[in-house]
N, C-alpha and C positions, 0 to 999 in steps of 0.2 A: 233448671231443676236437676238433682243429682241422680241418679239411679242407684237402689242401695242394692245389695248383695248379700247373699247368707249360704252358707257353704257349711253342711257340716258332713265331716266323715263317720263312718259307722264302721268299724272291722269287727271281723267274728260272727258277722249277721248274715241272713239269708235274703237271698231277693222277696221275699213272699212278710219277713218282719220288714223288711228298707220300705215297702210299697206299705205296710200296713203306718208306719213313721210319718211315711210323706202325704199320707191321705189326712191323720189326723193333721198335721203342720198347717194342710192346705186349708182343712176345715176353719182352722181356727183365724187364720187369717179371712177367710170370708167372710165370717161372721163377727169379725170386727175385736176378739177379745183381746188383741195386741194394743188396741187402745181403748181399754175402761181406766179410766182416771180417778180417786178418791172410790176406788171400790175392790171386788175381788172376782173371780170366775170361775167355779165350778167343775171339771170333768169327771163325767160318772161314765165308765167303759163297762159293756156288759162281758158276759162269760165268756165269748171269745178274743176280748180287748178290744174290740174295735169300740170307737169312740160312741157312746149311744144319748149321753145327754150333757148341755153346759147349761150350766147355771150362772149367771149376771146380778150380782148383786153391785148395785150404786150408792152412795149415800149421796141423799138431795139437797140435804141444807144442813149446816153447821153454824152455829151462832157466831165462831170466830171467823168462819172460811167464807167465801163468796163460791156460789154453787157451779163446779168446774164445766168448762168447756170440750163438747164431747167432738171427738177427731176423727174421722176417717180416712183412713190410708186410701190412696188411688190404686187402679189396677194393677196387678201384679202375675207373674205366671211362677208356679212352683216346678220343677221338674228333678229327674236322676241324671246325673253325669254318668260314662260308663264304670267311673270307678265307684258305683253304689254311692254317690256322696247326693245330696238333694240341695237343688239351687234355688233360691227367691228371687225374681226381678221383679222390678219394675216394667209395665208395658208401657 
């Protein structure tokens, strides 16, 4: 199995927006929205951004489609490099 990676740079930002970044990032990969297939996902951020609700809409059945197979990613650890950038691994 491969180990994937995700590395994104952020300039101009503060440590306090990179941490509010990597938190939603983290969220979302928990909660599995990186893989809803045949559907769409929601994020509703309250008054101070931070992430406060997802919404998962799927579609279940299609008369042409066969009703899609749902995937869950294996464990993973999100963190900051020193250069403020935010890494995904694989555990």
């Amino acid at each position: 199995m491969n180990n994937g990676l995700i590395t994104i740079k952020l300039e101009g930002i503060s440590l306090k927006e990179t941490e509010r970044c990597r938190s939603i990032i983290h969220e979302l990969f928990e909660m599995g929205i990186f893989n809803v297939r045949n559907g769409k996902g929601i994020l509703n951020f309250d008054h101070e951004g931070a992430l406060a609700e997802v919404e998962i809409q799927v579609k279940r059945w299609r008369r042409d489609k066969p009703m899609p197979e749902l995937r869950f990613l294996e464990q993973f650890k999100v963190s900051s490099t020193p250069d403020n950038s935010t890494v995904a691994e694989r555990s």
